[in-house]
N, C-alpha and C positions, 0 to 999 in steps of 0.2 A: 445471794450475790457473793460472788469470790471477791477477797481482800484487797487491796491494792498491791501492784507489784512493782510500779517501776522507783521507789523507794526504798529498794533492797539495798541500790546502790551506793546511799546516802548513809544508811543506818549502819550497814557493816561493820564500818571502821569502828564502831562503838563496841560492835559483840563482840567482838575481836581482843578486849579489853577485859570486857566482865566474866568470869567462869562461876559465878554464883550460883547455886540449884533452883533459886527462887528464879521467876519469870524474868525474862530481862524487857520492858516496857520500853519502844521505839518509840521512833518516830510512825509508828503504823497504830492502828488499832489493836493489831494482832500480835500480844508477846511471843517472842523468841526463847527456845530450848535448846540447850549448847548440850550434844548428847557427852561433852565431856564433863558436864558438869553429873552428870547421873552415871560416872563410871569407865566410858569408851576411851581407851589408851590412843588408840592410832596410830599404831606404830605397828601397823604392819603382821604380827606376830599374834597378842592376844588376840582371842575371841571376843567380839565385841556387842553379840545380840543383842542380851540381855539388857546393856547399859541402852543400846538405842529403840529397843521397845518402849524402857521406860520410861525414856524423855516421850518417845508418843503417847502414851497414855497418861503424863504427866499434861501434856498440851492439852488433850482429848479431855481431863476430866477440869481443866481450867475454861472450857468451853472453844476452843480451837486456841492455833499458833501457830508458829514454824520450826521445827525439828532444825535446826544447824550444826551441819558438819563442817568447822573447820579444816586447813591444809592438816592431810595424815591418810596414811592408809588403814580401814576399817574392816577388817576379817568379820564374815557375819552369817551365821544361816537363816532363816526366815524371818520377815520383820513384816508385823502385822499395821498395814494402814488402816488412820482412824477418821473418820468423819471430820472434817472442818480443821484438815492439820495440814500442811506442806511441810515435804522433805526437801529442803535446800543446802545441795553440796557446793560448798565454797571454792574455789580457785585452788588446785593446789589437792581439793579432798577426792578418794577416791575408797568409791563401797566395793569392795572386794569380796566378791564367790568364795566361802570357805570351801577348801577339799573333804569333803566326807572319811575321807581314810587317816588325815590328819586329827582330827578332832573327836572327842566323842559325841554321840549324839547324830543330827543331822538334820536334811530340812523337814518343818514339816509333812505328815506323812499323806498320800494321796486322799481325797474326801470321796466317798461316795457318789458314784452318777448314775445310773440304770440305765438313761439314754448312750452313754458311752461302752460301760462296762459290758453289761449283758446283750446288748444289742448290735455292737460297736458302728453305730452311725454315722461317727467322726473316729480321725486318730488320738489314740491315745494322750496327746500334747494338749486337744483339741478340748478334751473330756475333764481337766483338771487346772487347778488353779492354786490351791496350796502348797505343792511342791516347788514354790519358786521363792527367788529371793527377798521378792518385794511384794506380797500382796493384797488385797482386800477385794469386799464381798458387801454389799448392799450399802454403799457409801454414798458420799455427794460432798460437793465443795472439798478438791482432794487436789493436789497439786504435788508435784516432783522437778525439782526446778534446779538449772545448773551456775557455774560453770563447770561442775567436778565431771567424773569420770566415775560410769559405775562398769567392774570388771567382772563378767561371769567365770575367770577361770574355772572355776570348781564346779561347773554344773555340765550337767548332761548332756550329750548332742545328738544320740541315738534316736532313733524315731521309739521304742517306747524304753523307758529306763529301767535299769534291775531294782526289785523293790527293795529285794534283802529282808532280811528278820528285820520283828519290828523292833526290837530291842540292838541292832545293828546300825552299821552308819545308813541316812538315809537321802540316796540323788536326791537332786531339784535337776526342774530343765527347763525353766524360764526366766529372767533376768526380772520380769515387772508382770503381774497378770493381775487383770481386775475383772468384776464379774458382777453384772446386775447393781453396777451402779450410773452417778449421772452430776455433772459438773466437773469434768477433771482434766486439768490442764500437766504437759510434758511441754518442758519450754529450759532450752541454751543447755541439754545435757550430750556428753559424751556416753556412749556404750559401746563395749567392746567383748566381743566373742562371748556371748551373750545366751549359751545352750539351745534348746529347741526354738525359742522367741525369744526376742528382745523386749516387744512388747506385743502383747495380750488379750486385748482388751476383748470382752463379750458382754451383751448386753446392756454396752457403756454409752449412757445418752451425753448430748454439750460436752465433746470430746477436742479436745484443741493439741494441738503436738506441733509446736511448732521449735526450727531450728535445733534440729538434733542432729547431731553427726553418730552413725551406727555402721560398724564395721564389724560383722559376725558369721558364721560360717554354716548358720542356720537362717531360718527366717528373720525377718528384721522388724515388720508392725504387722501387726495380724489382726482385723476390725474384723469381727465377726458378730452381727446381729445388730449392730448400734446404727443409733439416728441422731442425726444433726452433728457432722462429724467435719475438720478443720484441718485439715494436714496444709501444713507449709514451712516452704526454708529447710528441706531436710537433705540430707544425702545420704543413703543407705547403700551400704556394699554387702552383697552376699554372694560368695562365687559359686557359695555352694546349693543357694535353695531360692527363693524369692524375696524380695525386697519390699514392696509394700501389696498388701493383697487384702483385700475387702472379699467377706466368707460370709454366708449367713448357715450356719452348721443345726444340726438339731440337739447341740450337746446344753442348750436349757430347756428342752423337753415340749418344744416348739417352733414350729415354721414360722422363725421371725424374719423378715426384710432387715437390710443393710440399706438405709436411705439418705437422700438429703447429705451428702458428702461430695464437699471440697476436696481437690487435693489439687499445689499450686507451687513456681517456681521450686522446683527440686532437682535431685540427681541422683537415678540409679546406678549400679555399676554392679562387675561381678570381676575384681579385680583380686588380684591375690590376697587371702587374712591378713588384713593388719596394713595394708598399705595405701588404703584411701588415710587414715588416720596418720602415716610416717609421713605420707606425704610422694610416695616412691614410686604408687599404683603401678604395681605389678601384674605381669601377665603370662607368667609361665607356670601358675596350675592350673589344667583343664580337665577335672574329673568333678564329675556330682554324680549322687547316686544313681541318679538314672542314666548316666553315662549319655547323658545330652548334651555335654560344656557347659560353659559356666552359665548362672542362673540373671540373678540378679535386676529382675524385671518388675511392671507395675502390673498386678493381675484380679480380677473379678472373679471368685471358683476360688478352687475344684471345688471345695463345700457347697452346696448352692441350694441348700430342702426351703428355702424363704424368698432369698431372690435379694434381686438388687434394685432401684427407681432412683428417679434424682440422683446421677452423680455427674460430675464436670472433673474435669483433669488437662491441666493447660500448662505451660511452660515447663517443661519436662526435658531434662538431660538423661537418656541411656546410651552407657558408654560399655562397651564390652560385656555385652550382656541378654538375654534375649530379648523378644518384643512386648509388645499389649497382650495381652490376653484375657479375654472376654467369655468365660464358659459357664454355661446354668445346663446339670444334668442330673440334679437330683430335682428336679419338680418343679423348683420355683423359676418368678419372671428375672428377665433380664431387660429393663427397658429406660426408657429417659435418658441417656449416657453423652456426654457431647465432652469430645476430647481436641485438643488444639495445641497446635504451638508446641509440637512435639520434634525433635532430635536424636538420631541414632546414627552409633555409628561403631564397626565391628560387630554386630547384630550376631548372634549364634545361636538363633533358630527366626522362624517364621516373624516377620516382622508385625505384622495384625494377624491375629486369631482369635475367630470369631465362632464358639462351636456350642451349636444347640444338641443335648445328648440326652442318651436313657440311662446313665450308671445305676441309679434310682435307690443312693445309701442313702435309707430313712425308712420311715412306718411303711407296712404293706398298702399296696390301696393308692397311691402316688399316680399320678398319670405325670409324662414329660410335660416339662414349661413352652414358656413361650422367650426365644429373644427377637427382641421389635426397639425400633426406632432408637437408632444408633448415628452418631455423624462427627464423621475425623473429617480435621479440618489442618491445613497445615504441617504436612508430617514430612521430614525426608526421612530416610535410613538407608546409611551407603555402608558399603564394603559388608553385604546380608551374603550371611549361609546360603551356598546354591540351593543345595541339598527341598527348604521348606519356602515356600514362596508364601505371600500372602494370601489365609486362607476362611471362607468364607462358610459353612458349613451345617447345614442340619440334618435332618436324617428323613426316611421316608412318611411321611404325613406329617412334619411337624419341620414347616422350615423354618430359615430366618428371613427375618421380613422388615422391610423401610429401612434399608443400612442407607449412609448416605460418605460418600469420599469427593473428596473436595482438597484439591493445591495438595496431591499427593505425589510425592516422586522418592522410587527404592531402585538401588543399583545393588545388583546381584553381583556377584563373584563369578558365576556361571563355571562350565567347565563337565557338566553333564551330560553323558551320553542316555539316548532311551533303551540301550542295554543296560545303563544302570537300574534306569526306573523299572525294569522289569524284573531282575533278579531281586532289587534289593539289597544290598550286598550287608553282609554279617556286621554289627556295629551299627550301621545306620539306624536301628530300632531298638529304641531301649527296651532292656530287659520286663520292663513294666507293665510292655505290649504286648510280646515275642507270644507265640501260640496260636495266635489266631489263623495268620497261612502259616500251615508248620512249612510246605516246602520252599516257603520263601521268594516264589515265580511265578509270575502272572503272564500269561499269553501275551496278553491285549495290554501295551502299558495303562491305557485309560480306563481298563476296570480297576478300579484303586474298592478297597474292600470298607464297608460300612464301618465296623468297628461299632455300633452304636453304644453299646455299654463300658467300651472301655474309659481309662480311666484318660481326661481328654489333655492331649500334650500332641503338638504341631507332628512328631515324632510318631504316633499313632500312627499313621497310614504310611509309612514308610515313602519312599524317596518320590513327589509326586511328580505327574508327567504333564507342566506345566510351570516355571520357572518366575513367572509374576506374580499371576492373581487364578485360585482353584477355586469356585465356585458352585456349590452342590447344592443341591436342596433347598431353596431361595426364594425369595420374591421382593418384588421390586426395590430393587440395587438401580441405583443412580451414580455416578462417576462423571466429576466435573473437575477438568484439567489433571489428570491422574497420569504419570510416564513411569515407567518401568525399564531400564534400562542394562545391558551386560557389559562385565567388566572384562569380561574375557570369553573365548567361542561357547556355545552351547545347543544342544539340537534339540530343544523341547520349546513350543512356543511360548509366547508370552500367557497368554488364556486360553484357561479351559472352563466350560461352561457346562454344567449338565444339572437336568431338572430345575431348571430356573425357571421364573414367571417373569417377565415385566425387567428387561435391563436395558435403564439407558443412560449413552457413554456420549459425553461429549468433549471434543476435546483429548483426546486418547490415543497416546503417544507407546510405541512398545515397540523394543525393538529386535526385530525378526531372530528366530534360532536359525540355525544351520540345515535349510533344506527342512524346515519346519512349518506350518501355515499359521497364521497371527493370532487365530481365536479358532477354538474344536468347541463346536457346537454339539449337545446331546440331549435332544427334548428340551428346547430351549421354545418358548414361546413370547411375543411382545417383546424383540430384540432390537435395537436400534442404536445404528453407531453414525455419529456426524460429527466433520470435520475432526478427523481425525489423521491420523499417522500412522504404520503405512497404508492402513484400512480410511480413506477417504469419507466414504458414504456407503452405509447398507440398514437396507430394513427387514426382517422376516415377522412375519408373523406368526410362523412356527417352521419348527425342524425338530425329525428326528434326528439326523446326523447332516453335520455339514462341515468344511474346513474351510475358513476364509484365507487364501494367501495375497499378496504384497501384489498389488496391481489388478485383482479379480476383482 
């Protein structure tokens, strides 16, 4: 059982007073550890490790406590969390990223993985945990609690970091990373520009994170492998990578599931570094590395060898940032998922995407997953990239199946001609993809290319020929009340359908392209559209090819 918290507020004023090395006995059960009384200056300048390890293992071998950083800034490289201890920065306190080239020494050095290293089944970020600021490994009852500010300036944000001599300085490139542990609460912290993650977690059971504000230029929470997981109250800006993303990777040396996760009242963004936090939320940088715009999304994937079940995701702000995304293409399932109560708006990619794949990074021997029973409920997303519409997608023998959209309405920007969809034009496809048509030009705008193994980003298929909703390889999709709407001219319809089983639309508003038909049907079988808009009433029970236009 975790300690009591909401008596931090009460006791304070007292530690605040005492700087004694001996425990300081609250009003809690759990004494308190002032890391200045074991050494820590706070002033910005010294190094302050060493003193704040040892207040943790001073706590740790008193049988738990709480680590207290009073108002000061804390220069620090690696600090080992200990079982039954909370780190609590005070109003005022702020744990600060040492620079590696400032100091001697550096973070902890990378620990061994085989599943990462020799095999590389995840990235490099994905594969390690002791190269960060804050970490531990087979704990429980473990807490990091605010109102302080913790600053990665000094850590890494490359995707993999230079090791250097071991005897040289040594990156870290995570702000918090824990690993195969279970009870650990993130609760009223500030982080900022926070190297490859913010936070970390893998194999992390009774995970609570609530009301953090995180503005970084990499990822921002990254749940990979864990069950019975709690996010709420947070607002994560990342312009440059993803914002909160649930991963079940193979870097603990098995296809674990990511399950049984909340995520509730929040706000993504992908606003310029540093300006969710000033308060300014800026928006005039637009580069990530994949040269897709800003990031800053809620997402399922890329890692996926275990899979995802049980998750819910409901009151949700993305604000300058791309959309959902739902991808399992290393093996595992993707299913249970029920998202609500969602808000977009500046969208700069695919507003839903939904992609069953074969990337298949993990052991040999893998067959693709399954994604099934899916249901968005409530979603607008205005002023969405023309460019990627929402898209729905599996691949040949392995579709997706029981999606369910419900009180959906996305207003495109539009402005696309199908001489665009056909060439593709240079820039539209990130470098990530590029290779696959090397000339870049398809005949037919609606042969859009499989792609099955690549690595899956709405961007993938380049500019698609269908401006609402792309629907591939599927079975039974259901659409109740769904409008799709342009903001300005465009000549690609609203839907496109090919290899589907079983779609029925009721209620299904879209509004016409330019000398376009409403829906391009392709081996679509079990089709059914009623009361709808401009498409009234239609049934097929199958078609190879067909185009529904506006009064047929």
């Amino acid at each position: 059982m975790r300690h009591a918290r909401p008596l931090f507020g009460a006791v304070l004023p007292l530690v605040l007073c005492i700087l004694a090395p001996a425990p300081i006995e609250a009003q809690t059960s759990a004494p308190f550890f002032d890391v200045r009384a074991y050494g820590a200056r706070g002033d910005g300048t010294t190094l302050d490790t060493d003193a704040i390890n040892q207040a943790i293992r001073a706590a740790a071998d008193a049988g738990g406590g709480t680590v207290y950083f009073p108002a000061g800034t804390y220069p620090s490289f690696s600090i080992h969390l200990a079982s039954h201890v909370d780190l609590y920065l005070g109003r005022g306190a702020t744990l600060l990223a040492a620079d590696p080239s400032a100091y001697d020494g550096g973070y902890d050095a990378v620990e061994p993985n085989p599943w990462g290293d020799e095999h590389h089944y995840q990235d490099f970020g994905h594969s390690h945990w002791h190269n960060s600021l804050i970490w531990g490994e087979n704990l429980m009852d473990v807490g990091i609690l605010g109102p302080g500010t913790i600053d990665g300036a000094g850590l890494w944000r490359g995707l993999s970091p230079p090791l250097g001599p071991a005897s040289g300085p040594r990156p870290g490139d995570k702000a918090i990373a824990l690993k195969r542990s279970r009870d650990v609460t993130f609760r009223d912290l500030t982080i900022y520009r926070a190297g490859h993650f913010a936070i970390l977690a893998t194999g992390v059971d009774n995970l609570t994170i609530d009301h953090l504000t995180i503005d970084t230029n990499r990822d921002g929470i990254d749940i990979d492998a864990c069950k019975n997981v709690h996010v709420s109250n947070v607002s994560v800006n990342t312009p440059n990578d993803d914002a909160l993303v649930l991963k079940s990777s193979y870097a603990l040396g098995e296809a674990r599931l990511t399950e049984n996760v909340t995520i509730t009242n929040s706000m993504v963004s992908g606003y310029d570094l540093g300006t969710l936090i000033d308060g300014t939320f800026g928006r005039n940088e637009d580069t990530t590395p994949d040269r897709g715009g800003p990031a800053g999304r809620i997402k399922l994937g890329t890692e996926s060898n275990g899979g995802f079940r049980n998750i819910t995701i409901s009151n949700v702000v993305f604000d300058r940032s791309r959309g959902l995304a739902l991808e399992t293409v290393d093996g595992g399932v993707l299913e249970d998922v029920v998202i609500s109560n969602v808000t977009m708006r500046d969208v700069t990619s695919s507003p839903i995407f939904l992609r069953l794949g074969s990337r298949m990074r993990g052991p040999d021997g893998i067959a693709p997953g399954s994604l099934r029973r899916v249901t968005i409920t409530n979603l607008i997303a205005y002023d969405v990239d023309p460019r990627y519409p929402a898209i729905i997608a599996g691949i040949p023998g392995h579709p997706v199946q029981g999606v369910r959209l419900r009180d959906v309405r996305l207003y495109y920007r539009g402005g696309i001609t199908m001489d665009q969809v056909k060439t593709q034009p240079p820039g539209l496809v990130s470098r990530f993809f590029a290779g696959t048509d090397s000339s870049g030009v398809r005949n037919d705008p609606y042969e859009v290319p499989e792609r099955t193994s690549a690595y899956p980003e709405p961007s993938m298929f380049g500019v698609l020929p269908a401006y609402g909703f792309y629907i591939r390889h599927a079975e039974d999709v259901e659409m109740r009340d769904v409008e799709v709407h342009l903001m300005s001219g465009d000549e690609r319809p609203p839907f496109v359908l090919r290899d589907v089983v079983g779609a029925d639309l009721l209620h299904i508003r879209g509004d016409p392209g330019e000398h376009a038909p409403v829906f391009v049907l392709d081996s679509v079988s079990d089709f059914r559209v009623a009361q709808g808009e401009p498409i009234e009433a239609v049934r097929r029970r199958h078609v190879d090819k067909e185009e529904l236009w506006p009064g047929g």
